[in-house]
mmCIF file of the N, C-alpha and C atoms, coordinates in Angstrom:
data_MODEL
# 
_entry.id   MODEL 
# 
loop_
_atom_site.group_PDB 
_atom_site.id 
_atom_site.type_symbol 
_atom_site.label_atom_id 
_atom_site.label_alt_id 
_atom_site.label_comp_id 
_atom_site.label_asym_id 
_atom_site.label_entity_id 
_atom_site.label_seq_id 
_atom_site.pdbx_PDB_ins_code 
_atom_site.Cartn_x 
_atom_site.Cartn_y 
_atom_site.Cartn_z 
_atom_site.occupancy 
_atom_site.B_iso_or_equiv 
_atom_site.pdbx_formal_charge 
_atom_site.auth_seq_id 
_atom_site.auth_comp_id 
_atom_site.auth_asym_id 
_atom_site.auth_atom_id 
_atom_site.pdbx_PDB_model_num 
ATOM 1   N N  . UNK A 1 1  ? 0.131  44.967 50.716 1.00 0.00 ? 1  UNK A N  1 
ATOM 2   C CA . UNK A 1 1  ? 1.388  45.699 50.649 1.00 0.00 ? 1  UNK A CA 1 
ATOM 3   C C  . UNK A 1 1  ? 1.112  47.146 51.075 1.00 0.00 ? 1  UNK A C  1 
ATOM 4   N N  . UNK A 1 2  ? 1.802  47.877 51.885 1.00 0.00 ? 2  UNK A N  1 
ATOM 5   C CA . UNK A 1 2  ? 2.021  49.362 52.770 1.00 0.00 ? 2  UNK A CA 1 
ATOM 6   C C  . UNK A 1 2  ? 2.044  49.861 51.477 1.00 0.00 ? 2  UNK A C  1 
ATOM 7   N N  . UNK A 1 3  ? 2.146  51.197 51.503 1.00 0.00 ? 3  UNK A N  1 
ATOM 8   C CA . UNK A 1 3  ? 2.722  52.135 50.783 1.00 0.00 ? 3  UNK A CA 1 
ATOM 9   C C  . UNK A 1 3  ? 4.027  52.587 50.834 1.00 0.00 ? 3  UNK A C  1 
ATOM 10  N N  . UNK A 1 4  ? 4.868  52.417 51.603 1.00 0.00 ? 4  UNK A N  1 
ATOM 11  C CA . UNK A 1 4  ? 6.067  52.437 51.965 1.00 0.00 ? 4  UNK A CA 1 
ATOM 12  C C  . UNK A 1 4  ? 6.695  51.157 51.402 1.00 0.00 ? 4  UNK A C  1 
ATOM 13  N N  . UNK A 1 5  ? 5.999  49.834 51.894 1.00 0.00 ? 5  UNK A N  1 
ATOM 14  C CA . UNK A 1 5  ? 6.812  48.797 50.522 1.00 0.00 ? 5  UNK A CA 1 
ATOM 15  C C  . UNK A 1 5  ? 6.448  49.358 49.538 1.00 0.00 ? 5  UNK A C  1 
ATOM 16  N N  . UNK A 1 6  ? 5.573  49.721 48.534 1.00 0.00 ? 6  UNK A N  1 
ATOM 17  C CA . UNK A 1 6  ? 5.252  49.999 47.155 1.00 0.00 ? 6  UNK A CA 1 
ATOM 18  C C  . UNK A 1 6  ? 6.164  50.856 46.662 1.00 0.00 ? 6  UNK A C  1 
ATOM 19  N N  . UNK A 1 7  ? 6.569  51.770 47.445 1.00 0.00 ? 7  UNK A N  1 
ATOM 20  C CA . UNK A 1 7  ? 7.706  53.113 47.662 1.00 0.00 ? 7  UNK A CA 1 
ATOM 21  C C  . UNK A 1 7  ? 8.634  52.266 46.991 1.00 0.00 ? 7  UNK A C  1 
ATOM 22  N N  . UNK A 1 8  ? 9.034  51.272 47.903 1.00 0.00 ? 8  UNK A N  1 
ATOM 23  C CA . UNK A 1 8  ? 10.226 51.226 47.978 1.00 0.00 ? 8  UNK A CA 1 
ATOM 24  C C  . UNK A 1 8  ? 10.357 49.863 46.941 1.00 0.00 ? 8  UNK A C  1 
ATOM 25  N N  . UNK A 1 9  ? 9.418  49.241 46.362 1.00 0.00 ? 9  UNK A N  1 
ATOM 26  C CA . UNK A 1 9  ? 9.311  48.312 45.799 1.00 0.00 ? 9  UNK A CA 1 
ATOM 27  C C  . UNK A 1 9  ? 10.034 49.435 43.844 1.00 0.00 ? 9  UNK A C  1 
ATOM 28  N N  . UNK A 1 10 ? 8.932  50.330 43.931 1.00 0.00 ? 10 UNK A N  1 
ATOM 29  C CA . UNK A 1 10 ? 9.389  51.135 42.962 1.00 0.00 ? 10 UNK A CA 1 
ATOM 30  C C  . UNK A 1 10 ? 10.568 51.605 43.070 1.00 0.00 ? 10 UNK A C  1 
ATOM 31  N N  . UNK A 1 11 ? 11.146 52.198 43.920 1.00 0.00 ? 11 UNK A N  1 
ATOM 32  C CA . UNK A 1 11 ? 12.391 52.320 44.219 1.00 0.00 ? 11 UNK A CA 1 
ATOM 33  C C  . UNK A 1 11 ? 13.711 51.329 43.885 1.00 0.00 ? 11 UNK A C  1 
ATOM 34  N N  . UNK A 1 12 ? 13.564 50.712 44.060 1.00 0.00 ? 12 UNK A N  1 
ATOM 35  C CA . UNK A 1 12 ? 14.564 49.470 44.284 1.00 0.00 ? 12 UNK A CA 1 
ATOM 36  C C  . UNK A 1 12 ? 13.989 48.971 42.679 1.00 0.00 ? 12 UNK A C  1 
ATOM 37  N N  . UNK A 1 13 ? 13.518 49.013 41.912 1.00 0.00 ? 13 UNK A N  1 
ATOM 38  C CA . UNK A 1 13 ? 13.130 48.588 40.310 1.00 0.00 ? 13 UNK A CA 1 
ATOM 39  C C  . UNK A 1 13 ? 13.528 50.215 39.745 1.00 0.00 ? 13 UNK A C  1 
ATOM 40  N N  . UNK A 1 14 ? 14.641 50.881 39.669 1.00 0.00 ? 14 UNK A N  1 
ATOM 41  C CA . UNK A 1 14 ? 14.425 52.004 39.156 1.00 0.00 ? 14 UNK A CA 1 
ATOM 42  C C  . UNK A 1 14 ? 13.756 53.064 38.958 1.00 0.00 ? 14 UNK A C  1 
ATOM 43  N N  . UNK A 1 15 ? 12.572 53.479 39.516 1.00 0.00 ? 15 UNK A N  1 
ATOM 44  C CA . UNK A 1 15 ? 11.958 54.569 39.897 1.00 0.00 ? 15 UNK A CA 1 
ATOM 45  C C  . UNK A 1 15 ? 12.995 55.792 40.773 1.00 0.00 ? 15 UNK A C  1 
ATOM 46  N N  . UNK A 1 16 ? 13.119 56.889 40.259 1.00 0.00 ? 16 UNK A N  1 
ATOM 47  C CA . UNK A 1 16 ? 13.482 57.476 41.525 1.00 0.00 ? 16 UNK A CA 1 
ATOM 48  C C  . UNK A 1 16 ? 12.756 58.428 41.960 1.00 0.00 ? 16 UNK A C  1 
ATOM 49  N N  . UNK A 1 17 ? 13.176 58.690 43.630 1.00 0.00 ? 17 UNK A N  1 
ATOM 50  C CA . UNK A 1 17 ? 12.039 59.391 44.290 1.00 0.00 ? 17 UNK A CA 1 
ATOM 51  C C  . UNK A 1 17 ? 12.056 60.586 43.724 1.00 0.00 ? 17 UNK A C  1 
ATOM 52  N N  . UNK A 1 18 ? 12.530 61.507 42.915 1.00 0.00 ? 18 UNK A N  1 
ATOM 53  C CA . UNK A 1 18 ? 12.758 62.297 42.597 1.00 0.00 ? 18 UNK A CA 1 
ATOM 54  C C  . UNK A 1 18 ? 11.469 62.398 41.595 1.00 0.00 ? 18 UNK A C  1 
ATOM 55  N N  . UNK A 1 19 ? 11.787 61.398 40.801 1.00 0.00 ? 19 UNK A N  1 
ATOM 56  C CA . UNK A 1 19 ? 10.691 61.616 39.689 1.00 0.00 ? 19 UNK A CA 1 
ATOM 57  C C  . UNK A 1 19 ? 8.754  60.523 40.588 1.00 0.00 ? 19 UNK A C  1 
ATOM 58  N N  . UNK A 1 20 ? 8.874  60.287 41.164 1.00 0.00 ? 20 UNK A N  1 
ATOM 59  C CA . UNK A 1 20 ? 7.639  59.950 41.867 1.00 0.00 ? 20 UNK A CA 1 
ATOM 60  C C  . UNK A 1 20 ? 7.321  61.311 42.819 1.00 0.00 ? 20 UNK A C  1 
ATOM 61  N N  . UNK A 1 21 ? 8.389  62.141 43.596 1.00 0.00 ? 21 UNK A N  1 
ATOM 62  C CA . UNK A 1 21 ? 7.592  63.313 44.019 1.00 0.00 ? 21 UNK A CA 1 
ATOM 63  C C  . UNK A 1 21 ? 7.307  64.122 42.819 1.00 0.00 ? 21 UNK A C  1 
ATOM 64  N N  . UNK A 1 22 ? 8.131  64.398 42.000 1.00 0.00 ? 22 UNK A N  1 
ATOM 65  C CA . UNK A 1 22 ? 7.419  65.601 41.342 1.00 0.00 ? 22 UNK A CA 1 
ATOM 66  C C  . UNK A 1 22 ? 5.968  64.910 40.522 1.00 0.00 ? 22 UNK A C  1 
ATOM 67  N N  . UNK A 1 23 ? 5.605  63.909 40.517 1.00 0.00 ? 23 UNK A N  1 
ATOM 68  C CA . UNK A 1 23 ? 4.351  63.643 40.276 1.00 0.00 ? 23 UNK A CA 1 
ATOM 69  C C  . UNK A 1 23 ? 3.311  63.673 41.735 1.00 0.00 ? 23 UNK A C  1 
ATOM 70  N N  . UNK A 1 24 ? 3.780  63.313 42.446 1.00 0.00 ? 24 UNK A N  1 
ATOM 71  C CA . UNK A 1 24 ? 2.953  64.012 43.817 1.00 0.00 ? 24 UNK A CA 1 
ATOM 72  C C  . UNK A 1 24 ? 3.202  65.462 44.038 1.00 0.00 ? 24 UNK A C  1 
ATOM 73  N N  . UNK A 1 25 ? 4.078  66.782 42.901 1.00 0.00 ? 25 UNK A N  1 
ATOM 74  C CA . UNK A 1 25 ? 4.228  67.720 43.533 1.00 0.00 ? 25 UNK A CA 1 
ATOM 75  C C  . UNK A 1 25 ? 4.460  68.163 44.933 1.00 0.00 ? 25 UNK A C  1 
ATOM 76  N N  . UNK A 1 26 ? 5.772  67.672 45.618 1.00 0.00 ? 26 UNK A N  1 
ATOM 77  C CA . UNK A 1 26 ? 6.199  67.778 46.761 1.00 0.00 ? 26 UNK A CA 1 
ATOM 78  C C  . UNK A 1 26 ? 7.676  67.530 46.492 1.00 0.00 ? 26 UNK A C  1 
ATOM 79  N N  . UNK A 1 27 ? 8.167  68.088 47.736 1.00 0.00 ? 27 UNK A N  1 
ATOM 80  C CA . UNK A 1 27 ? 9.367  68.225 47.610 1.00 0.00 ? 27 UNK A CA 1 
ATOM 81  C C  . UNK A 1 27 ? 10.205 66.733 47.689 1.00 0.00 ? 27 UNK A C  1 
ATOM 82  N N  . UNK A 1 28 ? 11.350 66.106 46.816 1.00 0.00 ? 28 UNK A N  1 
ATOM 83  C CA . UNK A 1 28 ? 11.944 65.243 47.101 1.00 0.00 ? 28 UNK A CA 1 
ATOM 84  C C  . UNK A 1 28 ? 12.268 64.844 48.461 1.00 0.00 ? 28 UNK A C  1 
ATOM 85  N N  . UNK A 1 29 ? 13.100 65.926 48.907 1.00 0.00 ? 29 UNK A N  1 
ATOM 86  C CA . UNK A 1 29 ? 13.618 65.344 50.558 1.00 0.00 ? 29 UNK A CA 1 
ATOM 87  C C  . UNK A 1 29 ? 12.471 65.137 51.450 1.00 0.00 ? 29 UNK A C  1 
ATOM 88  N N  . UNK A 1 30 ? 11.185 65.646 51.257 1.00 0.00 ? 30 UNK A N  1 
ATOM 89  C CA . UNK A 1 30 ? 10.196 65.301 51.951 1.00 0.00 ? 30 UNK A CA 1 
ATOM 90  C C  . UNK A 1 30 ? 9.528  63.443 51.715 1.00 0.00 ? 30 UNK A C  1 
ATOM 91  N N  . UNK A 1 31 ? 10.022 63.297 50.454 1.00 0.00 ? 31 UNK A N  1 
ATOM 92  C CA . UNK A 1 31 ? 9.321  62.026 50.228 1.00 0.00 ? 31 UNK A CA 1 
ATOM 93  C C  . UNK A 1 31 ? 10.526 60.991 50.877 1.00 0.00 ? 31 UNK A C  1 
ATOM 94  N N  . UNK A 1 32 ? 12.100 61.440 50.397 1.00 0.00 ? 32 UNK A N  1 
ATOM 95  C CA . UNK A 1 32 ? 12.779 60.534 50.867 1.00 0.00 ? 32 UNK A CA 1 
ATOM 96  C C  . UNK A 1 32 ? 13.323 60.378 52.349 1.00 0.00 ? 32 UNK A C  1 
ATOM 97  N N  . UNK A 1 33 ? 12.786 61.301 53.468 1.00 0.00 ? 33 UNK A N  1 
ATOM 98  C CA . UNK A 1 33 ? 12.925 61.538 54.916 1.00 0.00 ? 33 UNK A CA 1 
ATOM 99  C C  . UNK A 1 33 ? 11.864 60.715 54.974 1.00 0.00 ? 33 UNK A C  1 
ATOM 100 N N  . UNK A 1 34 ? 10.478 60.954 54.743 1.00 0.00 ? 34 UNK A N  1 
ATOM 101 C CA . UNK A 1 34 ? 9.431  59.737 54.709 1.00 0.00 ? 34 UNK A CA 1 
ATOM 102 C C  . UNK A 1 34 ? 9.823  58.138 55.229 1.00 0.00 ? 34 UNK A C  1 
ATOM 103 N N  . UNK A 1 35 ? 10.740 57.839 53.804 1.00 0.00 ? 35 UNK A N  1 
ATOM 104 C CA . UNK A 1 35 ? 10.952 56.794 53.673 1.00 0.00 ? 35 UNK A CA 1 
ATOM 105 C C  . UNK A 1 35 ? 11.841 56.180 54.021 1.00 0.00 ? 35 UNK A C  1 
ATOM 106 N N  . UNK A 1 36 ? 13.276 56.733 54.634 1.00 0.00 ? 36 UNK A N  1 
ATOM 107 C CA . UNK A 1 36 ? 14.325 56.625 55.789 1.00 0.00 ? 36 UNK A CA 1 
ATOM 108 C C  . UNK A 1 36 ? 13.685 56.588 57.177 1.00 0.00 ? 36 UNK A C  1 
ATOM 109 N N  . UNK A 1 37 ? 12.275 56.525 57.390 1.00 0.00 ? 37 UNK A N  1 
ATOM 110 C CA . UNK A 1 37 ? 11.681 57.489 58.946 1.00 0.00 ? 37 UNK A CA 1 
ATOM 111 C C  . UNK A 1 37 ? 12.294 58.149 59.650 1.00 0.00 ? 37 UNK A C  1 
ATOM 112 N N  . UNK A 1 38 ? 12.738 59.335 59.019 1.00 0.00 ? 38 UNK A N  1 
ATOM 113 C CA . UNK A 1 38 ? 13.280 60.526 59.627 1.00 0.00 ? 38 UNK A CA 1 
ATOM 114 C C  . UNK A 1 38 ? 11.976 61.503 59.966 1.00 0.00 ? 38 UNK A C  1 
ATOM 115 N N  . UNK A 1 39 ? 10.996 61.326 58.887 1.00 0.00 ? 39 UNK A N  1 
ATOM 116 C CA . UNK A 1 39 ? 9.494  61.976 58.939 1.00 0.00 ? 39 UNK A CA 1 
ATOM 117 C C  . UNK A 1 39 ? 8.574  61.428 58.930 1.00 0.00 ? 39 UNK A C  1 
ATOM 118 N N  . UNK A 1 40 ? 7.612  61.953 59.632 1.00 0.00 ? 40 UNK A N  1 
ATOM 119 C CA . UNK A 1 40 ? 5.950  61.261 59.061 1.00 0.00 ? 40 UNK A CA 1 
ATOM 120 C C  . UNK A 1 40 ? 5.528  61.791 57.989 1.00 0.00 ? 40 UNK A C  1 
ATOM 121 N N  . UNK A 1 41 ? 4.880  61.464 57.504 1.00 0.00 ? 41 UNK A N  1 
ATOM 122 C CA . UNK A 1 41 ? 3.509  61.546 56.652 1.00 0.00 ? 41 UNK A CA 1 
ATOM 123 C C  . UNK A 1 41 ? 2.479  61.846 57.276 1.00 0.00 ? 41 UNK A C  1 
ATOM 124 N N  . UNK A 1 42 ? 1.653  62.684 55.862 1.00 0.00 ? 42 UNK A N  1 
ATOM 125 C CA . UNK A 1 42 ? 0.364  63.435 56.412 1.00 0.00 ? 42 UNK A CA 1 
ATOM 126 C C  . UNK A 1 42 ? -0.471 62.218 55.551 1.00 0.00 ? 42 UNK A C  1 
ATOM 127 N N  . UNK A 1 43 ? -1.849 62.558 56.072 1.00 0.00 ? 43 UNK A N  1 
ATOM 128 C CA . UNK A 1 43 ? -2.729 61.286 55.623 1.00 0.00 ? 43 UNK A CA 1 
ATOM 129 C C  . UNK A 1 43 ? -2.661 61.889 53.976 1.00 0.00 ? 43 UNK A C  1 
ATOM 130 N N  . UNK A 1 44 ? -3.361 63.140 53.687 1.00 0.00 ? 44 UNK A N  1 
ATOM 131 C CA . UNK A 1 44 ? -2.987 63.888 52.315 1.00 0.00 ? 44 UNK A CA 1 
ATOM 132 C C  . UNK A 1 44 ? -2.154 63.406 51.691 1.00 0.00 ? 44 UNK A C  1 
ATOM 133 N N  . UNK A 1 45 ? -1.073 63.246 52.057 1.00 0.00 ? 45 UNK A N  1 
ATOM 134 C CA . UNK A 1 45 ? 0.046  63.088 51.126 1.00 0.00 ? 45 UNK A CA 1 
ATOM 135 C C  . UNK A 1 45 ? 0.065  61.354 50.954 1.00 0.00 ? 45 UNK A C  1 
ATOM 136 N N  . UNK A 1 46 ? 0.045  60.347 51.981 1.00 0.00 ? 46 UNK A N  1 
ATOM 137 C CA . UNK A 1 46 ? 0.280  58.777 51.832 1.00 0.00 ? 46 UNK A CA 1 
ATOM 138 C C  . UNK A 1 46 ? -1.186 58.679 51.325 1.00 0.00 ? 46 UNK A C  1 
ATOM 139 N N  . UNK A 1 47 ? -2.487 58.839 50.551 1.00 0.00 ? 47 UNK A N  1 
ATOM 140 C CA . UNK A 1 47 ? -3.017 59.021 50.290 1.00 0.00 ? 47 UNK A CA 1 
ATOM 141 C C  . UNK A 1 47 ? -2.706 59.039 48.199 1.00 0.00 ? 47 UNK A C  1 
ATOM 142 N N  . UNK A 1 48 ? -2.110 60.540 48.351 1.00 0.00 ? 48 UNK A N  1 
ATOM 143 C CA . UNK A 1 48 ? -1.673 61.066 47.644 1.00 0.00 ? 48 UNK A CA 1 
ATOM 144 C C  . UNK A 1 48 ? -0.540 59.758 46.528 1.00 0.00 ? 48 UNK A C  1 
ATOM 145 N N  . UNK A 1 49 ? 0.501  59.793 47.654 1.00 0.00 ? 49 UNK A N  1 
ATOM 146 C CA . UNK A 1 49 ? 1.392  58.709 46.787 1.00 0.00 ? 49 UNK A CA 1 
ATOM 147 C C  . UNK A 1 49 ? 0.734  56.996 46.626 1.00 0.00 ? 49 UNK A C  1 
ATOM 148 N N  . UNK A 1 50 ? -0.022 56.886 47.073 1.00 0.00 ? 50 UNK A N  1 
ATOM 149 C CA . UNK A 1 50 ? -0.559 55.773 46.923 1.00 0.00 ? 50 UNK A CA 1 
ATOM 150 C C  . UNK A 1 50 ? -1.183 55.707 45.675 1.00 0.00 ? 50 UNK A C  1 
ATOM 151 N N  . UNK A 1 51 ? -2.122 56.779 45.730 1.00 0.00 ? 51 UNK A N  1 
ATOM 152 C CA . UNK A 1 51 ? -2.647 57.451 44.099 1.00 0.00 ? 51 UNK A CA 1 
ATOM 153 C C  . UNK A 1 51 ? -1.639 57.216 43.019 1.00 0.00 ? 51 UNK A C  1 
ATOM 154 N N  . UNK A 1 52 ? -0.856 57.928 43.359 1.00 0.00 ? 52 UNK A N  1 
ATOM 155 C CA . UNK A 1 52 ? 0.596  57.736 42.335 1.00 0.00 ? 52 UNK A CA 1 
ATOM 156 C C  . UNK A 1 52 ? 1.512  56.823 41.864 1.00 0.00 ? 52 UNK A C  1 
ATOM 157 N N  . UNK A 1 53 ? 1.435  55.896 42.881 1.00 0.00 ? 53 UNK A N  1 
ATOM 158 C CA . UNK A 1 53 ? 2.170  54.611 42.376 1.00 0.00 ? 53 UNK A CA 1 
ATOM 159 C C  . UNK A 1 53 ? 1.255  53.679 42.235 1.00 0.00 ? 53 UNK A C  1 
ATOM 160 N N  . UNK A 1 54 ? -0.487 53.814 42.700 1.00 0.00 ? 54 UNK A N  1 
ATOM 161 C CA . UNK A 1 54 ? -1.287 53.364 41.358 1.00 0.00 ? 54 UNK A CA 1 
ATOM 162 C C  . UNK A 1 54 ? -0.964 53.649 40.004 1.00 0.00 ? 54 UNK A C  1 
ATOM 163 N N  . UNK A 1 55 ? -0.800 54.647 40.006 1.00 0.00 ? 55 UNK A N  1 
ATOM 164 C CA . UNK A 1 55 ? -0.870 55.122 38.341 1.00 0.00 ? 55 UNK A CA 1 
ATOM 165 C C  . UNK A 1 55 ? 0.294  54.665 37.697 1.00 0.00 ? 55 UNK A C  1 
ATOM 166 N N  . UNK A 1 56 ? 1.435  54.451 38.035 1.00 0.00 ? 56 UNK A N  1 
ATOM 167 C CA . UNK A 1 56 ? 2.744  53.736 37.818 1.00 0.00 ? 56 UNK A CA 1 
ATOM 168 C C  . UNK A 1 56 ? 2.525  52.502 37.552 1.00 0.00 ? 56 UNK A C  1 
ATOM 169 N N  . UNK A 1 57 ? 2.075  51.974 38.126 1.00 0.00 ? 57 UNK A N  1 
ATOM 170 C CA . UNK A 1 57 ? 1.530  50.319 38.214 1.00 0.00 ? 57 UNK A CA 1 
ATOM 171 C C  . UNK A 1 57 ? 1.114  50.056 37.150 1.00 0.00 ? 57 UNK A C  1 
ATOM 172 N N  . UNK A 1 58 ? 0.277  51.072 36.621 1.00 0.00 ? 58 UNK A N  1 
ATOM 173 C CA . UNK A 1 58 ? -0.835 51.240 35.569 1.00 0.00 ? 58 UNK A CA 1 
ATOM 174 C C  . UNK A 1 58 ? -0.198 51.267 34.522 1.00 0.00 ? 58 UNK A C  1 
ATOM 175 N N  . UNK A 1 59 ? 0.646  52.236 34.155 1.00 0.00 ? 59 UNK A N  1 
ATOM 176 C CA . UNK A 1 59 ? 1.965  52.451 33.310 1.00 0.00 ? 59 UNK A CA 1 
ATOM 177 C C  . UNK A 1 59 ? 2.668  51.653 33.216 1.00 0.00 ? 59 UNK A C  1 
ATOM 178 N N  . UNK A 1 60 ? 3.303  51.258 34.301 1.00 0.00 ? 60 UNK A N  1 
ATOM 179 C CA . UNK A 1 60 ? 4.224  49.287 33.556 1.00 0.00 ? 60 UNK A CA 1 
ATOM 180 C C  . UNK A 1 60 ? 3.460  48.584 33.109 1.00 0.00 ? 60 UNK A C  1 
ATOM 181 N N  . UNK A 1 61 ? 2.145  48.095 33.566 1.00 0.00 ? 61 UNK A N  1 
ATOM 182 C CA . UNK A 1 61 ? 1.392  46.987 33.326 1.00 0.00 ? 61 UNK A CA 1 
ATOM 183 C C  . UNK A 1 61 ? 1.038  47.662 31.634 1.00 0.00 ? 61 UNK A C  1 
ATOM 184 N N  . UNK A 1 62 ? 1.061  48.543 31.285 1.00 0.00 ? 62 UNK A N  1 
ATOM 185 C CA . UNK A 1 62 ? 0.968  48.707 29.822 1.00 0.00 ? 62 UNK A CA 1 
ATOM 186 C C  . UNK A 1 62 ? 1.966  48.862 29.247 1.00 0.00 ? 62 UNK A C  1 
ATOM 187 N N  . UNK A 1 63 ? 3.416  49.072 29.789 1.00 0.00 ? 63 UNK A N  1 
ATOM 188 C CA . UNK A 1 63 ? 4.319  48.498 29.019 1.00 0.00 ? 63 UNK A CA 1 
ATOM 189 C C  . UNK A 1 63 ? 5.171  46.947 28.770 1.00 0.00 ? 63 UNK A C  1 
ATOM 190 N N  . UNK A 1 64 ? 4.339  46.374 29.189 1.00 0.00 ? 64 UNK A N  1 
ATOM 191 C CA . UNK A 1 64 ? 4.717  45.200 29.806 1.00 0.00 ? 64 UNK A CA 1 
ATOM 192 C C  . UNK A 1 64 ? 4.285  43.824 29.156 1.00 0.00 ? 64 UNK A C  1 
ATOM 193 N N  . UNK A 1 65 ? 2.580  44.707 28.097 1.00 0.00 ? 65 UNK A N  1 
ATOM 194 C CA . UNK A 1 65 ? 1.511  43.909 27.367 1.00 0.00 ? 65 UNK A CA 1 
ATOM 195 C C  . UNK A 1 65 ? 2.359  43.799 26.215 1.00 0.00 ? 65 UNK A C  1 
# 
């Protein structure tokens, strides 16, 4: 699975990008132009959110036990 499905996998289950950038510290419209492909991504940053919706993953799977 991309990071862009995972995005959007979280997305579409209630996550909003809002609260997934400010855990990547970046600006919302930057994450959600991303993900419309209005923008690219820097390796830093898809890197970055990949990190982050590890850690999410991590977080359901322990609310979930």
């Amino acid at each position: 699975m991309t990071v862009k499905e995972k995005l959007n996998f979280f997305h579409s289950h209630g996550v909003s990008i809002t609260y997934i950038a400010k855990q990547m510290n970046i600006e919302t419209s930057t994450l959600s132009k991303w993900l419309r492909g209005e923008k690219g991504i820097t390796h830093k940053n898809e890197e970055l959110l990949n990190l982050t919706l590890q850690n999410l993953a991590k977080e359901f799977s322990h609310i979930m036990e």
